[in-house]
C-alpha positions in Angstrom: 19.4 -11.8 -18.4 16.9 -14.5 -17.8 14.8 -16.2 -20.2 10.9 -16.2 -20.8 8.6 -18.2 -22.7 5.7 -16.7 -23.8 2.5 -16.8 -25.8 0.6 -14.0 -27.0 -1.5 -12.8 -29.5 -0.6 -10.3 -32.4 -3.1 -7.1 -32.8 -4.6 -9.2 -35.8 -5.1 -12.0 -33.4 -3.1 -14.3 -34.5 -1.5 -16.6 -31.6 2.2 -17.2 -31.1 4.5 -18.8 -28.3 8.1 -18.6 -28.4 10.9 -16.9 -26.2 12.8 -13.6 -25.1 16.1 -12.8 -23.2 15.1 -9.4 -20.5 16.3 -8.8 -17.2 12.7 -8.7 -15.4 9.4 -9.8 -16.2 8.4 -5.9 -16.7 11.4 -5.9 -19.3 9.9 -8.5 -21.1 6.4 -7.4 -21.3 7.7 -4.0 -22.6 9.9 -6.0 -25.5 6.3 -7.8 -26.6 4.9 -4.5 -26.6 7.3 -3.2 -28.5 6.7 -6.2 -31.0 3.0 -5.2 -30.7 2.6 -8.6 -29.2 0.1 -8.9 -26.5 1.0 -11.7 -23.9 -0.9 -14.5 -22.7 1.4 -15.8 -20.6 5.3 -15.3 -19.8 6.7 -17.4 -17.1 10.3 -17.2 -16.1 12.3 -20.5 -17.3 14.7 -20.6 -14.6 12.0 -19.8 -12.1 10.0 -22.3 -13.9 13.2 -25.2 -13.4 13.8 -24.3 -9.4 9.8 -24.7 -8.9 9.6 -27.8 -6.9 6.0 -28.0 -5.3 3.6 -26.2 -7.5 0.4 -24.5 -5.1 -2.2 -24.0 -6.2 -4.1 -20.5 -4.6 -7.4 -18.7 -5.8 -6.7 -16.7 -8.6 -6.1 -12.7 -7.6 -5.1 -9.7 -9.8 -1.9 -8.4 -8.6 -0.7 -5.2 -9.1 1.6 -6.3 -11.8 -1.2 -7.4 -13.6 -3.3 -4.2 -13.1 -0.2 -1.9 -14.3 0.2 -4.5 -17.5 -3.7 -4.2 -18.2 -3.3 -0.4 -18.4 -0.6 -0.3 -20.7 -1.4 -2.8 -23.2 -4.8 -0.9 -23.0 -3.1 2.1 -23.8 -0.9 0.7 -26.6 -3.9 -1.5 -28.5 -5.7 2.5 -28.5 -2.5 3.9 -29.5 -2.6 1.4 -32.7 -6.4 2.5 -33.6 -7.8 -0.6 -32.4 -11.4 0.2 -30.9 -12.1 0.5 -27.3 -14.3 -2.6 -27.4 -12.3 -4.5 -29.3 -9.1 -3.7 -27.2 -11.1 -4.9 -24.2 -12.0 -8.1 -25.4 -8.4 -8.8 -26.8 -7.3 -8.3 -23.7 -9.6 -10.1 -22.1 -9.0 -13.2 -24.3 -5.1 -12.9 -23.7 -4.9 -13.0 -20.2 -5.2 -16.4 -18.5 -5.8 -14.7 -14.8 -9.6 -16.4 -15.0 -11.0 -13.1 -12.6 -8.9 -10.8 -14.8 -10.3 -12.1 -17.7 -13.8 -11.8 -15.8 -13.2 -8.3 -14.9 -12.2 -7.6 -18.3 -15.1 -8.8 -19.5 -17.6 -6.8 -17.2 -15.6 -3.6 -18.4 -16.4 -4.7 -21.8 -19.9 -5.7 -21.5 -20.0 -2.0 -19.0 -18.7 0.4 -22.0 -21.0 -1.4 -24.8 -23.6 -0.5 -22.5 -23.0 3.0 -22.4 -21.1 3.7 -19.7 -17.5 5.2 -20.1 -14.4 3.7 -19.3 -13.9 5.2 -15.8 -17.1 4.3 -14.8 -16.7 0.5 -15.8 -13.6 0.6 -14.0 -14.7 2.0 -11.0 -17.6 -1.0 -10.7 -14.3 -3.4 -10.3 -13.0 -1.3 -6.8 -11.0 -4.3 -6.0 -8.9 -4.0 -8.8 -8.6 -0.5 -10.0 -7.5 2.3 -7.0 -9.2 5.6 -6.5 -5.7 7.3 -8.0 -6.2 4.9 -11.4 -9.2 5.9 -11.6 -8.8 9.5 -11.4 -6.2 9.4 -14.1 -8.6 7.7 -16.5 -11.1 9.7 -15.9 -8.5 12.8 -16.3 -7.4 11.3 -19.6 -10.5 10.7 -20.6 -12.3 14.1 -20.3 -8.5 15.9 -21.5 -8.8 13.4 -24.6 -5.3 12.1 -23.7 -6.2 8.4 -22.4 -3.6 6.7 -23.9 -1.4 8.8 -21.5 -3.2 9.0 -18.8 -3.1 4.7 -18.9 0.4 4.3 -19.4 1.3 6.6 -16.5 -1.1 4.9 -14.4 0.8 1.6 -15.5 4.4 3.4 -14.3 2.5 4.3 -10.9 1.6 1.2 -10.1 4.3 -0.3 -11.2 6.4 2.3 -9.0 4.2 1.5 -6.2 4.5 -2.7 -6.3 8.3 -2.6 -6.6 8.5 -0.6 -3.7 6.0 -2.5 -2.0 8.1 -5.8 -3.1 11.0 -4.1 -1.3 9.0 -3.4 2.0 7.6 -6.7 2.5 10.7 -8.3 1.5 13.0 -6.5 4.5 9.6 -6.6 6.4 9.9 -10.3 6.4 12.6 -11.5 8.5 11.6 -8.7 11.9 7.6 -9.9 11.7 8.7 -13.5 11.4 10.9 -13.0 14.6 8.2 -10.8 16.1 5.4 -13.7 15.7 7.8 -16.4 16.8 9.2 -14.0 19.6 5.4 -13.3 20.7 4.3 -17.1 20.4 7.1 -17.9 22.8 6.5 -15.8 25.7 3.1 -16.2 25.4 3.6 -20.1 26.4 6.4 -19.5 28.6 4.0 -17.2 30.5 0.6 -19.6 30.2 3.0 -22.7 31.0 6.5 -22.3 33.0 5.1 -19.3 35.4 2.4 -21.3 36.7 4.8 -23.9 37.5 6.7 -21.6 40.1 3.8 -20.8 41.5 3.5 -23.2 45.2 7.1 -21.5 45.4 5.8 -18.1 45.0 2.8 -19.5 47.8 5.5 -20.6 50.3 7.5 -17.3 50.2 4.6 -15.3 50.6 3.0 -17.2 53.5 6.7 -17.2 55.3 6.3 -13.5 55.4 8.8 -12.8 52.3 7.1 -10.7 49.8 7.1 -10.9 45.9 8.5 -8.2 43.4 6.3 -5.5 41.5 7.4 -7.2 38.4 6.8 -10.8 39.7 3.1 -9.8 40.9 2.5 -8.3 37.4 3.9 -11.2 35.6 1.5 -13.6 37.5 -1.5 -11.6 37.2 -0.9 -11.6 33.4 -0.5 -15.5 33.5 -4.0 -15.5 35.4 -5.4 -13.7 33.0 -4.4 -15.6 29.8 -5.0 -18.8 31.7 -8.4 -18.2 32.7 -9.7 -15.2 30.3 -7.6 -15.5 27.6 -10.3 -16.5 25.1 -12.2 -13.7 26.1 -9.4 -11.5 25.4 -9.0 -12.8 22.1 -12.6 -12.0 21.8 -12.0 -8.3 23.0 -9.4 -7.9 20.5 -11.4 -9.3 17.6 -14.3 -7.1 18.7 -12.0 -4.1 18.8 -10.6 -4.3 15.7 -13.8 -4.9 14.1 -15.4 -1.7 15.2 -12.8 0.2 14.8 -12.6 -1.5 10.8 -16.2 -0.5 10.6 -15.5 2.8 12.3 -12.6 4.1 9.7 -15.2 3.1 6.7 -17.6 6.2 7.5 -16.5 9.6 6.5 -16.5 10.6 10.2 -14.3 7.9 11.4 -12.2 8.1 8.1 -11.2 11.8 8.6 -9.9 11.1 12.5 -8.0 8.5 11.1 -6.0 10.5 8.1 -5.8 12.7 11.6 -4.0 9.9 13.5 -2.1 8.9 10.3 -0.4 12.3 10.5 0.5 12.7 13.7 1.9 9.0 13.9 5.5 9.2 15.1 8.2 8.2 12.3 5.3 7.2 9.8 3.3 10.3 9.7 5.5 12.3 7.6 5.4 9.4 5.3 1.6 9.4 4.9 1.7 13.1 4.5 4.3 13.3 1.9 2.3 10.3 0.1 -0.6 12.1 0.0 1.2 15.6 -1.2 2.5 13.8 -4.0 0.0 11.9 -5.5 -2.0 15.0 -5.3 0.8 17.2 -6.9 1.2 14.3 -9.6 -2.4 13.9 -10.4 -2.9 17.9 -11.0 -0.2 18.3 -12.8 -0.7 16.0 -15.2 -4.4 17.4 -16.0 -3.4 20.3 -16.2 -0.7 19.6 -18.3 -3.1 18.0 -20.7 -5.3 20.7 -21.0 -8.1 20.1 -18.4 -9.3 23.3 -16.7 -8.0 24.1 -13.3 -11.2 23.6 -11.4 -11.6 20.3 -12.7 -8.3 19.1 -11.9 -8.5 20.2 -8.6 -11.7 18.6 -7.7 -10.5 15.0 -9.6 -7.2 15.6 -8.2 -8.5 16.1 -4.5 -10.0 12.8 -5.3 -6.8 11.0 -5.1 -5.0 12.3 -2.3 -5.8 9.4 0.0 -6.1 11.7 2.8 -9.5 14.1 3.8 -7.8 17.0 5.2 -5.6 17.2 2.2 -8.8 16.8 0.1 -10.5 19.3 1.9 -7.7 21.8 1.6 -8.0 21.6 -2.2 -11.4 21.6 -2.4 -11.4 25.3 -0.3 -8.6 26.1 -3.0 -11.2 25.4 -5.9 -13.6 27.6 -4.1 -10.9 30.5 -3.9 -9.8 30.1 -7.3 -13.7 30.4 -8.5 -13.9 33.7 -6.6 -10.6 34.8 -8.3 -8.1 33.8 -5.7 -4.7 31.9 -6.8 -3.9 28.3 -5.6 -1.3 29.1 -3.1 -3.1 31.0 -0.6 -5.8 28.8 0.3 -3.0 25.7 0.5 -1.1 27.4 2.4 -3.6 28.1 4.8 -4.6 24.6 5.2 -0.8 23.9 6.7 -0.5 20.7 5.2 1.3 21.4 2.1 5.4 22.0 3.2 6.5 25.8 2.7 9.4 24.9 0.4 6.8 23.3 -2.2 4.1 26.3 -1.4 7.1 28.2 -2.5 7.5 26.7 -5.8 3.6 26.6 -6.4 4.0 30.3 -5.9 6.7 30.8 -8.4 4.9 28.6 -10.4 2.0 30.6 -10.5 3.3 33.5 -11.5 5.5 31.8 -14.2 2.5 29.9 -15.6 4.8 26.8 -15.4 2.0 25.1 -12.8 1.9 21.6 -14.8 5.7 20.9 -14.9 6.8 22.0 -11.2 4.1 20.0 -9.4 5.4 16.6 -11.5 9.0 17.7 -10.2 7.8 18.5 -6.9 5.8 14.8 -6.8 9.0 12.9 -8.0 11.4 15.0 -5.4 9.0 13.5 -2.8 8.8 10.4 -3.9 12.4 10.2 -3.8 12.2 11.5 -0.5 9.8 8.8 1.1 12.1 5.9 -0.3 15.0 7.0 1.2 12.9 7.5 4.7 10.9 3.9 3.9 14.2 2.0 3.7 15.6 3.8 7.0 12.0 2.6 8.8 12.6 -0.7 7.5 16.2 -1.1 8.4 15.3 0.7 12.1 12.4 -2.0 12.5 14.7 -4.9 13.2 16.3 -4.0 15.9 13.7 -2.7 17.5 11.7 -5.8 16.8 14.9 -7.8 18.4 15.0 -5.1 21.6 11.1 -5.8 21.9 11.3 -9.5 22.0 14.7 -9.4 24.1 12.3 -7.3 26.6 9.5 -9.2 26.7 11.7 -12.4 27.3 13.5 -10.7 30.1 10.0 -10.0 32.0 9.5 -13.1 32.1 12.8 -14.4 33.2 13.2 -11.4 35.7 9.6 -12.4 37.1 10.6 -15.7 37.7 14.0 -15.8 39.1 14.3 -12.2 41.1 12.1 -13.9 44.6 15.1 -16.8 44.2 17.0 -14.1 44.2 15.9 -12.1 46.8 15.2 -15.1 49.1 19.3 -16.1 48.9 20.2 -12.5 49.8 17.8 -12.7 52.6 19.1 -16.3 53.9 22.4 -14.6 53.1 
C-alpha cells in the first residue's frame, strides 16, 4: 500500500487536502470517488521522495487522465449535479492546464447548444473515435452515466496494457537503436579503412567475396549518399503518412494490417471486439439495432470490418438477421458467428457479444505478451546478424588470401 496526498474539492466545492493508503493511483482515485471527493491532485509520496531531478515537459492528457475525466463525469451526473456545472467542476479540479483548457471548450461547446458528443468530438486529440461512440450511445439510449464509466474502464484497460507493452518493449528497441547506431559507424568508419587492402588483392588478381562487395557498396553509399537516403526515407514515410489519412489509402492499410504476419490476428481480434463491445452495450441499453450497428461500425478501427456491418444494417432493414451478412464478409471468426447465431435466436444478443468481446480481449493479451517476449530475441539475432556482415565482410579476403598463400 503506498500513500497519496491529495487535494480535491467536495461536490459543494469546498476544497480539501489530506492523504489515503491504496495500492495504485487508480485505487485511490476510486476511494475519493467513493468519498464523493473530486481530486485536484494526488501524487505518490514515495514516488514523490525518490524524485531526484524534477523535468519539466509540455503539459499532455494522458490516458489516465482521459479515463479519470469520464468517470468523475459520470459520478458528478450520477449525484444530480448539472451537466454544466459538472464540467466546470471538473475543469477547476484538474491542474493538467490543457485539460483544464479542453474542459473548458466542452463547457463553453454544450452551453452553446451543442451535445456532449459533439463538444467532445471538437477535442480529437483527447477523446478516441470508440469514446466517443459510447457517449454518443449513452447519450441517445439515455444511460450516459454508463456509457462514461465504461469508457473510463476501456481506457483504463487499454493504458495498463499499453504500460505493459512499452515497458517489455523497452529493453529490445533500446538494444535495437544502439545495435543499429553501431554498425552503422562500423560500416561508414572501420570498412573504409580496409579498403587499399581490398585495392591490392584485387589488382594482384585475387578476387573479393559476394558479401565483401556488398558490404563496401553499402559503405559507399552511406559515405557519399547517405544524407540523401535519409532524405528518401523521410520523404517515404511522409507520403505514405499522408497516404493512410485518405479513405482510399486508409482501407489498403486495415488490408495490410490484416494480413501482417504474427500481428494481424491481433488487429483483427481488436477490431472484432471493440465492435462486439460497443453493440452490445447499445443494445443492451435499449438503442434500436440499426442505430447501434451504424455507431458501432464507427468504432471498429478497421474499414472492412466497418463495411461488413454497415451491409449487415442494410440486410437487417430488408428483414434479414445479423449473422448472415457477417458471415459473408469473412472477417468475423466462425466460432463467434456461431454464438451470434444462437444469440439471435435466443434474443440474448446484448449479453453474448460483451462475453464474446472479453473472451477476446483475453485472447489478444495472452498473444501480446508472447509477441513481446518473442521480440527480444529476435531483436538480439538481428543485431547479432547485422554485426556478423560486417565482420564476415571484413575478415573472409584475409581469409581467403592465407588459404591461397597456404
Amino acid at each position: 500500500m503506498n500513500d497519496f496526498a491529495y487535494t480535491a474539492k467536495s461536490s459543494t466545492g469546498q476544497k480539501l487536502s489530506g492523504t489515503i493508503a491504496a495500492a495504485s493511483r487508480s485505487d485511490a482515485m476510486a476511494r475519493l470517488r467513493a468519498q464523493s471527493l473530486f481530486p485536484m491532485t494526488l501524487v505518490d509520496r514515495q514516488a514523490k521522495k525518490t524524485a531526484r531531478i524534477p523535468l519539466s515537459f509540455p503539459a499532455r492528457v494522458s490516458k489516465e487522465q482521459t479515463a479519470d475525466f469520464c468517470a468523475q463525469l459520470a459520478d458528478l451526473l450520477t449525484n444530480g449535479v448539472a451537466m454544466l456545472e459538472s464540467l466546470r467542476i471538473l475543469s477547476d479540479a484538474t491542474e493538467n492546464p490543457r485539460l483544464k483548457e479542453i474542459s473548458m471548450r466542452i463547457h463553453d461547446a454544450v452551453a452553446q447548444g451543442d451535445s456532449l458528443d459533439v463538444a467532445m468530438s471538437k477535442e480529437s486529440a483527447m477523446f478516441s473515435e470508440l469514446t466517443l461512440s459510447m457517449v454518443r450511445a449513452g447519450q441517445e439510449g439515455a444511460f450516459l452515466e454508463e456509457a462514461l464509466q465504461r469508457t473510463a474502464i476501456f481506457l483504463r484497460k487499454q493504458d495498463e496494457m499499453r504500460s505493459k507493452i512499452v515497458g517489455a518493449l523497452t529493453y529490445p528497441v533500446i538494444l535495437g537503436v544502439v545495435g543499429t547506431v553501431i554498425t552503422s559507424l562500423m560500416v561508414v568508419f572501420l570498412v573504409p579503412k580496409f579498403q587499399p587492402f581490398f585495392d591490392r588483392l584485387e589488382q594482384n588478381g585475387t578476387g573479393l567475396p559476394v558479401i565483401t562487395i556488398v558490404l563496401l557498396g553499402v559503405s559507399h553509399t552511406l559515405m557519399n549518399y547517405g544524407v540523401f537516403v535519409l532524405l528518401a526515407l523521410a520523404a517515404i514515410s511522409y507520403t505514405t503518412y499522408r497516404a493512410i489519412r485518405t479513405a482510399r489509402g486508409r482501407r489498403i492499410m486495415d488490408q495490410v494490417k490484416l494480413k501482417t504476419p504474427l500481428v494481424g490476428s491481433i488487429f483483427h481480434d481488436a477490431a472484432v471486439s471493440r465492435a462486439c463491445r460497443v453493440l452490445g452495450t447499445m443494445l443492451r441499453n435499449g438503442v434500436p439495432l440499426l442505430r447501434s450497428l451504424r455507431i458501432s461500425s464507427e468504432s471498429t478501427g478497421n474499414t472492412l470490418l466497418a463495411e461488413a456491418m454497415m451491409k449487415s444494417a442494410e440486410n437487417v432493414t430488408a428483414g434479414d438477421t445479423l449473422s448472415k451478412p457477417l458471415a459473408a464478409s469473412g472477417l468475423i471468426p466462425p466460432q463467434v458467428m456461431a454464438m451470434i447465431r444462437v444469440a439471435e435466436e435466443s434474443n440474448t444478443l446484448d449479453e453474448v457479444l460483451i462475453k464474446i468481446a472479453d473472451r477476446i480481449d483475453n485472447r489478444i493479451e495472452r498473444r501480446l505478451e508472447v509477441l513481446v517476449r518473442m521480440i527480444e530475441p529476435l531483436m538480439l539475432i538481428l543485431i547479432g546478424g547485422m554485426v556478423m556482415f560486417v565482420i564476415v565482410g571484413v575478415l573472409l579476403p584475409v581469409f581467403d588470401l592465407n588459404s591461397s598463400v597456404g
